[in-house]
N, C-alpha and C positions, 0 to 999 in steps of 0.2 A: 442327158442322153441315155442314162442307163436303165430310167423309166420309159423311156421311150421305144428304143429298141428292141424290147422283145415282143413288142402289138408289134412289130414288122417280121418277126420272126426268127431274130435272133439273141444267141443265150449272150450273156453278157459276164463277165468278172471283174469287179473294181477292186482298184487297190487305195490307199490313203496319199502316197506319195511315191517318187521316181521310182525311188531303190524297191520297193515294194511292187511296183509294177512290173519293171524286170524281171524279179524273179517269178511274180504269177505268169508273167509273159513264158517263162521258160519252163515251167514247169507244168502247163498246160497246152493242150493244142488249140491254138489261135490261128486265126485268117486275119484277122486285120488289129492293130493296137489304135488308139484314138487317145490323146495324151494332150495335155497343156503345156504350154510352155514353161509357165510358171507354176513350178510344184516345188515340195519341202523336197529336201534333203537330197534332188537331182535333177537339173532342170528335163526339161522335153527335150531339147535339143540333144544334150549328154544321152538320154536314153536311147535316142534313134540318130547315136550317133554313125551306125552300120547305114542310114540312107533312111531317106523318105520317099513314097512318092508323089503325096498330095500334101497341102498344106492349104487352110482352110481357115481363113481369117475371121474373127467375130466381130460382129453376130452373124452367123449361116445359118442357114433354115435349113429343119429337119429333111426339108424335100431335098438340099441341095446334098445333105447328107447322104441320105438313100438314093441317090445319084449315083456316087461318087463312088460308095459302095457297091450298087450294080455292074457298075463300069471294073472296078477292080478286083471283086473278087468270083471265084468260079461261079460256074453257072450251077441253079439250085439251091446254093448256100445263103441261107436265111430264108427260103422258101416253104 
């Protein structure tokens, strides 16, 4: 996904694992996190453990991605 995402317009920041994500999560401005469940050292669930609101089971297609996206975050953003 993180090759993918910016041919649609959006910047993207990965991290290696949970705890890592977290903290790029917090110390950057994000609209949306996109995480696995299964990661080192914190799972996805732990990380969003403050709520989710989509949850997006594999394999999902890119389109359903950029859906899902549209639908959730402002208008403009990744445009």
């Amino acid at each position: 996904m993180a090759v993918c995402l910016p041919g649609f317009g959006h910047s993207v920041v990965t991290a290696p694992d949970g705890e890592s994500g977290l903290a790029a999560a917090a110390s950057s401005l994000v609209d949306v996190v996109l995480l696995d469940v299964e990661m080192p050292r914190m799972s996805g669930f732990s990380v969003c453990e403050a709520g989710a609101v989509v949850l997006l089971g594999k394999p999902f297609s890119l389109e359903r991605l950029q859906q899902e996206l549209g639908d959730h975050l402002p208008a403009g953003c990744g445009q």
